[in-house]
N, C-alpha and C positions, 0 to 999 in steps of 0.2 A: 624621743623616748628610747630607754635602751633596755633591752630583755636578755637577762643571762638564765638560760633553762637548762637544769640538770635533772635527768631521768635515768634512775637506777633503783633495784631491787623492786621494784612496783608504784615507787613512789615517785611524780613529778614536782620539783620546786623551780618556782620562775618567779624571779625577782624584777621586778620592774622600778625603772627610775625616770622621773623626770615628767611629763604629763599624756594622760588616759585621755584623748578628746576625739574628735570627727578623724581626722587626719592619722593617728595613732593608733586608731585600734583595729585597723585590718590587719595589723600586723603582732600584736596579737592575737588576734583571732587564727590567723594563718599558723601560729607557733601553737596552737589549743589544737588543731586539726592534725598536726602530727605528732600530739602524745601517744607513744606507741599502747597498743593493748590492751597489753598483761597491768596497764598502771592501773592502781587501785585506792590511790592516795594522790590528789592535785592540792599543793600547797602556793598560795599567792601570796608573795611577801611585796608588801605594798612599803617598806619601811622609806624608799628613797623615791617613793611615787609624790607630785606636789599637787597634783590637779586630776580630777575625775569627773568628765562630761555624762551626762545621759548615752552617748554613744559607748562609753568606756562602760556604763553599769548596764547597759545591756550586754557586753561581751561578758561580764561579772554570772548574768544571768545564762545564758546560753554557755556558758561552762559548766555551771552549777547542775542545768538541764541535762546537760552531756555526762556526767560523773552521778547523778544520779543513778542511773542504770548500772557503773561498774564500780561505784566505793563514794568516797567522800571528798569534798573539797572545802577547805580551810584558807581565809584569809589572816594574814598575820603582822604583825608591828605595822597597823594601822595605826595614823597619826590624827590627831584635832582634827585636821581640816578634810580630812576626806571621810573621817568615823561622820561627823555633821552631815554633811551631803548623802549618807548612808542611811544615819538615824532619822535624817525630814523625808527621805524618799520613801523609809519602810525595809529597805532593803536588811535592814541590822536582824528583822523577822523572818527573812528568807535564807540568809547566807548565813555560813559559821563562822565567827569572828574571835579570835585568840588574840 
């Protein structure tokens, strides 16, 4: 998986490509733990993401949890195959989806 994060004027966008699974999302995870502060907008562009495990929708979730408290987070050019695994999980009712 490859993650390009840019954090500026309060807002965080981290693009993810290729797949969200066991293997792949501490490293995410670890990229979510140093969004600096002051950010008050986490944007997930999931457009070039192909695959999302339970492990990847819990970092989905514990982000969600984390941005709670300072502003909002936004998933965005979600595709077919991962909007499915979002929509039978429930998830589409927790997260905001653009």
């Amino acid at each position: 998986m490859e993650i390009n994060k840019v954090c500026k004027d309060g807002t965080c966008r981290i693009e993810l490509s290729g797949r969200l699974d066991t293997i792949t999302s501490p490293q995410l995870e670890e990229e979510l733990q140093q969004i600096p502060e002051d950010v008050k907008e986490l944007v997930l562009d999931l457009k070039d993401l192909e695959y999302v495990s339970s492990a990847g929708l819990r970092v989905f979730l514990n982000a969600q949890k984390m941005m709670n408290d300072k502003g909002t987070m936004v998933l965005c050019n979600v595709n077919d195959e991962i909007m499915e695994v979002l929509d039978m999980t429930g998830f589409t009712q927790i997260l905001t989806i653009e």
